[in-house]
C-alpha positions, 0 to 999 in steps of 0.5 A, a space after each residue: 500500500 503506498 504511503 505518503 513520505 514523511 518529512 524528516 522531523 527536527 531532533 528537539 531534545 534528549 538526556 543521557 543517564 550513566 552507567 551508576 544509573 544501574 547503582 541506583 535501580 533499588 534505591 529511592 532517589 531522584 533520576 540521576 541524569 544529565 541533561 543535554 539541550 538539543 537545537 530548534 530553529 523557532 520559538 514554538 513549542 516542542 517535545 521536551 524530556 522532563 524527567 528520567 527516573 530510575 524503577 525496579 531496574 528499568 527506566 521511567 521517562 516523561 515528556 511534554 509534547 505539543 498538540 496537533 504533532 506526533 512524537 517519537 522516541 528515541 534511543 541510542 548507545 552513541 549518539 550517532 546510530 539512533 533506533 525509534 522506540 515508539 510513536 506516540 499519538 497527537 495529544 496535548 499532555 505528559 507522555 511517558 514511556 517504561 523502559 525495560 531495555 535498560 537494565 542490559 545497557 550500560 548507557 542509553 542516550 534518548 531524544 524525542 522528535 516532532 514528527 510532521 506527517 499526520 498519519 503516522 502509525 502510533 505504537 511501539 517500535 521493532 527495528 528489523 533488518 529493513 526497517 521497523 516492525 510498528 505494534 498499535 495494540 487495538 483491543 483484546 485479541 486485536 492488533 495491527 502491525 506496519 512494516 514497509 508497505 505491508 499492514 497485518 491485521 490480528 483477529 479484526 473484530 469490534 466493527 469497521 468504525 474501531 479501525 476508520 483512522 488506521 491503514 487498511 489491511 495488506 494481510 489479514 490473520 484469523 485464528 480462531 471461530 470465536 467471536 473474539 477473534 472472527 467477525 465477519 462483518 468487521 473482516 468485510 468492512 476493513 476492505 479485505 476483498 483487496 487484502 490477503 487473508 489467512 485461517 484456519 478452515 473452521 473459518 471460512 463457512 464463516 465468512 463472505 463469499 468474496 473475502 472466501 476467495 482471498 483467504 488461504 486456509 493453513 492448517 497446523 504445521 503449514 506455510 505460506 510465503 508472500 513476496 516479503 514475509 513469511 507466515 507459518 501456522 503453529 498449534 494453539 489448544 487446551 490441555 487442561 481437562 477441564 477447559 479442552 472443549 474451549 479449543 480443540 487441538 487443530 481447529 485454531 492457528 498461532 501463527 509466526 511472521 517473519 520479515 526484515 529478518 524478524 520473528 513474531 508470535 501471535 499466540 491466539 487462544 491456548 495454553 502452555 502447549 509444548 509447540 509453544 515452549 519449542 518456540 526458537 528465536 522470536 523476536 516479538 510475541 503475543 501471548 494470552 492469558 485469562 481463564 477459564 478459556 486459556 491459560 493463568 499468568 503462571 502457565 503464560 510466564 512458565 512458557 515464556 521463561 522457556 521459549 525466550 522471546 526478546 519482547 512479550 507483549 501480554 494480550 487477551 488477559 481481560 482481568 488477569 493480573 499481568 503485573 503478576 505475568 511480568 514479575 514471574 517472567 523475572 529479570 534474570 533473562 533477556 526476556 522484556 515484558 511490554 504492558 500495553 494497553 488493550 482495554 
């Protein structure tokens, strides 16, 4: 899908924190920083780093930002090669961002730019081999991805209207019947006739007859390649006796999406099947968590200590307690537990 071409945003401001920053993780203080002026060329406002503040091991940062601009964040080891971390939205007030990355560096610089494009994507960023993977969390079990001209969509459901402001779909991914992860009036709405679509077969009776004849049905085990990724069909099911009526093994689709020399996990519903804690080299996952349909915090972060991805993104947990998830997953691996918001 073309995209208009953003216009190269002005450096504003950004702080760098020290490797003594690592001394003061546990200790009650004020942020232990330096603040360093970037340039503007004019007196309007811009996105100002405000506070930089040391939590549990990981990085609190704040910043103001004007109305009416996205901003981005962010970081660096060197102050020359720079890697965005997230695009925030267009409003007026204190953004803040965790920083769970820190505690593997010794010293990280960061800045926020103005970004001038009115259309940017919001959302966490995944550098890739060729560019950035960006995440913008929907609701739920529903997501969206960019990554160059490619827009993946997860489990669309919750109506058109919920979606009027992001791009439309390249590929969309359904993984199960259930109605939150299948609406066929919403997969319609979203203009899938000119998308490619991806589900398991209990799917497709499900959905309109012209977005059936741009859906490839993959079952467990199998592969689809596109021009620029890579999208394979993994198990997702229940093992406990008192829940395996919820999801039958080979009814329903993970799915893992490699592109730019990434993988991405999306977990749909299941517990802690041993396909999922075979897992390799993941980059980014979405794991569920709520009971009684899939599986509790301790089976989610039992898998994910196993399987390592660098990034878990907790998703589909309704009530649970995903404080608890990230504290069970711990900080003694490579393992950075991103809290979103999904409801």
């Amino acid at each position: 899908m073309s995209q208009p071409i953003p216009r190269k945003p002005r450096p504003v401001r950004f702080i760098r924190f020290f490797r003594f920053i690592r001394f003061f993780r546990t200790a009650v203080a004020a942020a232990v920083v330096g603040l360093i002026a970037g340039f503007r060329t004019t007196a309007q406002e811009i996105p100002r780093i405000v506070d930089l503040t040391p939590v549990a091991g990981e990085v609190q940062l704040r910043f103001t930002a004007p109305a009416g601009f996205n901003s981005r964040l962010e970081r660096s080891a060197d102050l020359v090669t720079w890697q965005a971390v997230y695009t925030f939205p267009r409003t007026a007030a204190v953004q803040q961002y965790l920083d769970p990355a820190a505690r593997w560096t010794d010293t990280r610089y960061f800045r926020v730019l103005q970004l001038t494009e009115t259309n940017a994507l919001t959302g966490d960023h995944l550098n890739t081999d060729d560019g950035d993977v960006i995440i913008h969390p929907v609701n739920h079990s529903s997501f969206v991805m960019r990554w160059k001209d490619q827009v993946i969509y997860a489990d669309p459901v919750g109506g058109a209207a919920l979606y009027k402001n992001l791009p439309r779909p390249t590929l969309i991914l359904i993984t199960d019947v259930h109605s939150d992860h299948l609406d066929s009036v919403t997969v319609s709405g979203l203009g899938a006739t000119n998308a490619t679509v991806i589900a398991p077969a209990a799917v497709l009776p499900q959905l309109a007859t012209a977005v059936r004849a741009v859906t490839r049905v993959l079952t467990n085990g199998a592969s689809l390649t596109l021009p620029t990724l890579q999208v394979d069909a993994v198990p997702m099911y229940n093992t406990t006796a008192a829940r395996l009526s919820y999801h039958t093994k080979g009814r329903g689709n993970g799915y893992v999406v490699t592109l730019g020399g990434r993988r991405i996990y999306v977990s749909g519903d299941t517990e802690d099947i041993p396909d999922m804690r075979g897992l390799r080299n993941i980059d980014a996952a979405f794991v569920c968590m709520n009971l009684p349909f899939t599986m509790d915090v301790t089976q989610a972060a039992s898998a994910v200590r196993e399987f390592q991805p660098r990034t878990v993104y907790p998703y589909h947990y309704s009530d649970s307690n995903v404080t608890r998830f990230k504290q069970l997953v711990g900080t003694n691996l490579p393992v950075e537990v991103r809290l979103r918001k999904w409801y």
